[in-house]
N, C-alpha and C positions, 0 to 999 in steps of 0.2 A: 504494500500500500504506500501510497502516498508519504514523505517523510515531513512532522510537523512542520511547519519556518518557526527558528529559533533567534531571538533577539542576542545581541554580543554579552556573556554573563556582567560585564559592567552595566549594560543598560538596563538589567534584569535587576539589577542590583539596586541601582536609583529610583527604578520603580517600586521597588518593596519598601524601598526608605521613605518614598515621597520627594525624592530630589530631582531639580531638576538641572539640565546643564549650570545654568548659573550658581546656584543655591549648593550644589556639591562643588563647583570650584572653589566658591568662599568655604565652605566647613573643609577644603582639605588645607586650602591658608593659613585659615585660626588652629586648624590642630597643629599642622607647622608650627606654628611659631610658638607654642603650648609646647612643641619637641624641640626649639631651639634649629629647629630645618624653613629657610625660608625658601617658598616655593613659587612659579611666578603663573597658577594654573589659571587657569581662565575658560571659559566658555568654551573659546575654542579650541583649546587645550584637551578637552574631555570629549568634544567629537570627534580628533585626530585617534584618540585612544579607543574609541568606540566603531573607527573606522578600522582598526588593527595596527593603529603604532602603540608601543612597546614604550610606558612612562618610565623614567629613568628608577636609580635604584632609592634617590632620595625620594623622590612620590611611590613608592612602591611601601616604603617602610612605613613613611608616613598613614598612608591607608591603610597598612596591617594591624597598625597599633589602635587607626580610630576604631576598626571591625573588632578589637579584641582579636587578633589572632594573635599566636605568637613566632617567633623569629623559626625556631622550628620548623612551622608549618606552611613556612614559605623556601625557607630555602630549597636550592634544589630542583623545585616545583614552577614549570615553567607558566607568566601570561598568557591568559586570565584564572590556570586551572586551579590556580591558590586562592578564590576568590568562592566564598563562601555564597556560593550559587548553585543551580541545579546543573551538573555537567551536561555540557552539549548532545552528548552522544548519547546521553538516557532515555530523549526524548526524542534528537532527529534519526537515530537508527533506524532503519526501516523491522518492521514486525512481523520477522522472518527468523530462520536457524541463524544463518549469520549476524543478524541484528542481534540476536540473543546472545551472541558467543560474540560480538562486541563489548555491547554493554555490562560482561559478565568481565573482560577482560579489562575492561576500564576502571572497576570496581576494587580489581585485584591491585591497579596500579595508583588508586587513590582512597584506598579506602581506612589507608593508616592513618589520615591527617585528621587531625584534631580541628573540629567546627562546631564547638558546643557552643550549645545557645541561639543558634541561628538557624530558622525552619524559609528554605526556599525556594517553594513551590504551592503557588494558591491557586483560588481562581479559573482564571478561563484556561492558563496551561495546565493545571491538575485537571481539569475538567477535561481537558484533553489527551489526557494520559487513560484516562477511564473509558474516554469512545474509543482510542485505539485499541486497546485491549476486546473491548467488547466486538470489535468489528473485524481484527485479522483473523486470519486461518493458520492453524498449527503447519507448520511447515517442519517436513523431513526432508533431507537432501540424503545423499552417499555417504559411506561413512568416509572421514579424511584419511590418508594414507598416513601409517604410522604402525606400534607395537598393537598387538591386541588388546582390549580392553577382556578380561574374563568376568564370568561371573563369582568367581570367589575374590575376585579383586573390588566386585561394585560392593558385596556383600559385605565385608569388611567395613569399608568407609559407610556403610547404611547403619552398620552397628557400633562404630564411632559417632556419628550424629546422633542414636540414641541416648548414648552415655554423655554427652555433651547435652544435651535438653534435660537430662535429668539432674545433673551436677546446676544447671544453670537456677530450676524449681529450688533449688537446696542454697542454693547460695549466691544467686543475683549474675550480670551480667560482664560487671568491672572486670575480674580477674578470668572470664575466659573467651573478653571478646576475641583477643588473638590466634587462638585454640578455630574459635568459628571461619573466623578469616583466612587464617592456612586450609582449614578444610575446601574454602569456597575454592579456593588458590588450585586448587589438588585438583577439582571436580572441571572446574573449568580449561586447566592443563590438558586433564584426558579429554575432554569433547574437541579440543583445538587440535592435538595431534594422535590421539590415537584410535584404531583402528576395532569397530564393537560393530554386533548385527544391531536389527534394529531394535531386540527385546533390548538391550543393552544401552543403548543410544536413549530411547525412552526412559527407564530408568535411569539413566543420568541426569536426563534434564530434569526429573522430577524432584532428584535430588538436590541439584544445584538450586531450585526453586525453593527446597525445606530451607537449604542450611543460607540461602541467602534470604531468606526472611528472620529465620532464628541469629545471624549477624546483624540485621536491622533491631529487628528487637532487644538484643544483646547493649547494642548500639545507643538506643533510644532508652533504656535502663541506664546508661552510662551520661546518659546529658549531649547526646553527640546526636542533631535532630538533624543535621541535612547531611549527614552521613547515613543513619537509618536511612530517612527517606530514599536515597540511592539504594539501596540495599531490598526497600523493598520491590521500587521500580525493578529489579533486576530479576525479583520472585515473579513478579508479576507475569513480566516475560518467558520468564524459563516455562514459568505454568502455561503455558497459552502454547510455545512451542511443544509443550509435550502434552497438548491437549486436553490439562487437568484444568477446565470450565469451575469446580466447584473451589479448586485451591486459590483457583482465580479471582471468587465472590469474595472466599475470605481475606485475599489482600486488600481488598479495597476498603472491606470494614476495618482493617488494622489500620491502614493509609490513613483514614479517618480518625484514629485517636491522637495521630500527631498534631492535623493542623488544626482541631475544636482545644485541643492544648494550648497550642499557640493564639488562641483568640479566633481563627475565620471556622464558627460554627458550621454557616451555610453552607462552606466548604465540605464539609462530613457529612453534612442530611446529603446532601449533591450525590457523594459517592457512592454512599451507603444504598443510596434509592435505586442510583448504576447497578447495582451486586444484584438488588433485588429483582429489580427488572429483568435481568440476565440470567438469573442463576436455572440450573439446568432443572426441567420439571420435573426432573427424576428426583431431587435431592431429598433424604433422611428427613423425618421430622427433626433427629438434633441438630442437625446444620441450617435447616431453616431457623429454630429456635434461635441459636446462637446469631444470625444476622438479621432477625427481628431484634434481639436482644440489643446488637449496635443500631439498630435503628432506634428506640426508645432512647438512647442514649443519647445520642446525635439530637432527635429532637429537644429531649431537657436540655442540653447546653447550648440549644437555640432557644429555648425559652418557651416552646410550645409544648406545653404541660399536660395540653389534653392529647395531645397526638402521642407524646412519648407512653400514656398512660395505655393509649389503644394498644400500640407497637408492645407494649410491656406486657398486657394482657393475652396477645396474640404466641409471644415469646412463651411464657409460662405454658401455658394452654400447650405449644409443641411440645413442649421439655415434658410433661407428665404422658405425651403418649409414645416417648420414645422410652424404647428398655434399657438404653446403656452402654449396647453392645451394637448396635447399628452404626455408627458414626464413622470416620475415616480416621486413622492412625493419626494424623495432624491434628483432632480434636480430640485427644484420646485424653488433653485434660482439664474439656469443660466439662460441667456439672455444678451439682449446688451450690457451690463457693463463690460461683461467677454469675450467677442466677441472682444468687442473692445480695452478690454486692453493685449489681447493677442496681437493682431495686429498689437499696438502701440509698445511694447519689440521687435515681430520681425523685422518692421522693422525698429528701432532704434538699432537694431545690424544688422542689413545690409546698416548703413547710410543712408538710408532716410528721415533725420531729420523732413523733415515738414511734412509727414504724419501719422510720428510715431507722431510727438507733439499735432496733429488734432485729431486722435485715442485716445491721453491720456485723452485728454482735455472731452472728449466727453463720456470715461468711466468713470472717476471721476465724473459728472455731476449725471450721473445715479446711483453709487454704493453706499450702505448703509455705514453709517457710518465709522463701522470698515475698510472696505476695500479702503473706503477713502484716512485714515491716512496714511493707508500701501502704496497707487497706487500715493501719494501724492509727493512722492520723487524721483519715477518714472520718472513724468513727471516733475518734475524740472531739472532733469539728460538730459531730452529732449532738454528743454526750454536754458539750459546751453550747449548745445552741439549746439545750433542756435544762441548763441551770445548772447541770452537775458536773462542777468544776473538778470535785475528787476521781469522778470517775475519768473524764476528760483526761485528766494526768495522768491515769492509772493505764486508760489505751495508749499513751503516748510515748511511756516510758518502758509499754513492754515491746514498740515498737524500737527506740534505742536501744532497747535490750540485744532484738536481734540481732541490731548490726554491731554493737558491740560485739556478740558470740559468731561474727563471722560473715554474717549477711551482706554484700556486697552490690550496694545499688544507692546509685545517687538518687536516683527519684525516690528514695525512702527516704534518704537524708533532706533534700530539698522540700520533701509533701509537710516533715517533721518540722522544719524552717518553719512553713509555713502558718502550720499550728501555733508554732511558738508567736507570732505575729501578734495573732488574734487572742494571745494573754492578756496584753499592755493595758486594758484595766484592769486586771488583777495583777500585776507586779507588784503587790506588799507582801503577796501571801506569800510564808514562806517556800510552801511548797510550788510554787512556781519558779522561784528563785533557785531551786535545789534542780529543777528540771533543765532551764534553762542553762545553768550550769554544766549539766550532765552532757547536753546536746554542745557548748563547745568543746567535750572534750573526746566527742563520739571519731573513732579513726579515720583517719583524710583518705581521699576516694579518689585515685586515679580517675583524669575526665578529661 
């Protein structure tokens, strides 16, 4: 098909900020001279760079440091690819095998760089990443010329990627993103050069689909949001080339807890509504449950309270006529936990305090550790919206707890921040002070 048209990532860039030529020449000025770097950029300074000249190395640093990156994650790393945007080639590849073993290769060559805190991809191009999907055709070509791929060789790395998804439940994302990444590394080696029938080739890409979602999510546990996002664009693809339509639904409702994270709600109902509309008619009542489930969700953080409550209803209602055992291996760990702490968010944003706190209480009880730590601050933000500040401290500090004992995820440390926030009229008490305390001295989280 068709390959998207892709603006220069600097122009992608000014648009997500709101800048426009002008308005970014002066903000890289005043950070200039804020660095002790005087810069002489100008309007047309910033179209020459948007037309593909190459800003010298003093505007170069200049920009890294107003984006928050660090010197690391520039070096090296050639104009614009160090620019904390959506890589070119995730979107203009065409949506074919080789598009897939592009963007699967571009991933491996950028997917070490540190972009926390910056999600970019909204709007009419996420939106366009979802009709692409929905509208190519799995494509098989020959296999490449190369060693053989075996099947005791695919089999191996399928029962690597299981033991990696189960250590990750256990203990968060930090310590094995790079674990995920060599895996993707490996998967995508053998579809480039080596030589498998097409049971073989099929299973590859489905694989390359798991483990570059479980990197995105690794990823996006880690605070590295336009890293995920690639990551999961890359699932998306491999699914679509290997003809998995239903793995396909579930990235896009995943795709969706990034950007209602980052603030563009509308963005998530959009996809989510994508998944629905598409998903194969065949699909399990669980997997329908589960992307009803993101749909309720999507709508509460757009703020439409009765839609999400429909969508919520709709979800429950699947989830009890499904046995348990019907679902696909990639969902093999929804159930209660997740049921119920959907339920407990929405409706703790539509004030129903005591049933959202009932809901929290009752997923936490069931969820593995990691989603523990995370769902922990949740339900204090409940428990503190009902008046009970002891109990509020009590979810909060068994969520430190975790990550004290090992738990490994910035988005528990961060959700915990967040809790702490929403103290500041209770800062006399002492028990808040003894919390707050606890949380600076919770262990620092590679990010």
């Amino acid at each position: 098909m068709t390959a998207l048209p892709v603006p220069h990532p600097l122009t992608s860039l000014m648009a997500q900020q709101g800048w426009g030529k002008a308005q970014f020449a002066r903000v890289m000025q005043r950070h200039g001279r804020q660095m002790g770097i005087n810069l002489g950029t100008s309007r047309t300074t910033v179209w020459k760079w948007e037309q593909g000249q190459i800003p010298d190395g003093d505007a170069q640093r200049v920009l890294a440091d107003l984006l928050g990156i660090t010197l690391s994650g520039v070096c090296g790393v050639r104009w614009p690819r160090w620019l904390p945007v959506w890589e070119v080639s995730m979107l203009s590849a065409s949506w074919t095998e080789s598009g897939t073993v592009e963007a699967l290769t571009r991933l491996g060559e950028s997917g070490h760089m540190d972009r926390r805190g910056f999600l970019t991809i909204t709007g009419g191009a996420l939106s366009g990443v979802a009709a692409s999907w929905a509208a190519a055709q799995p494509a098989f070509a020959s296999a490449l010329d190369g060693d053989r791929v075996t099947d005791e060789m695919v089999a191996a790395v399928e029962q690597r990627v299981e033991t990696l998804k189960s250590l990750d439940e256990q203990f968060g994302g930090v310590t094995l993103l790079e674990n995920a990444q060599a895996d993707l590394s490996l998967i995508t080696a053998l579809l480039n050069s080596g030589r498998y029938t097409d049971d073989i080739q099929h299973r590859l890409y489905a694989l390359a689909a798991r483990v570059s979602y479980m990197t995105g999510w690794m990823a996006f546990d880690t605070g590295r949001k336009s890293a995920a996002q690639q990551y999961y664009v890359g699932a998306l693809r491999a699914a679509r080339t290997a003809g998995d339509d239903a793995f396909g639904c579930f990235m896009l409702a995943e795709m969706g807890v990034h950007v209602s994270e980052d603030g563009h709600t509308k963005d998530r109902v959009d996809l989510i509504t994508t998944a629905v509309d598409s998903a194969p008619k065949a699909l399990p009542p669980l997997t329908r449950s589960f992307l009803h489930l993101h749909k309720a969700e999507a709508h509460s953080r757009h703020g439409e309270h009765r839609k999400a409550g429909e969508e919520l209803h709709r979800s429950v209602r699947l989830w009890d006529r499904a046995d348990g055992t019907e679902g696909p291996d990639w969902l093999s760990w929804y159930g209660d936990a997740q049921v119920r702490s959907t339920e407990g968010k929405v409706m703790l944003r539509s004030g129903r305090v005591q049933q959202a706190t009932s809901a929290l209480e009752e997923s936490i009880t069931r969820a593995v550790p990691r989603d523990k730590a995370v769902r922990s601050s949740r339900l204090a933000e409940a428990r503190l919206q009902g008046s009970d500040i002891e109990g509020a401290l009590d979810a909060a500090n068994r969520g430190a707890e975790l990550v004290e004992n090992g738990v490994s995820s910035v988005r528990a440390v961060d959700r915990l921040r967040e809790f702490s926030a929403r103290l500041d009229p209770h800062a006399h008490v002492p028990a808040v002070r003894e919390f707050r305390d606890r949380l600076q001295e919770l262990p620092a989280l590679a990010a």
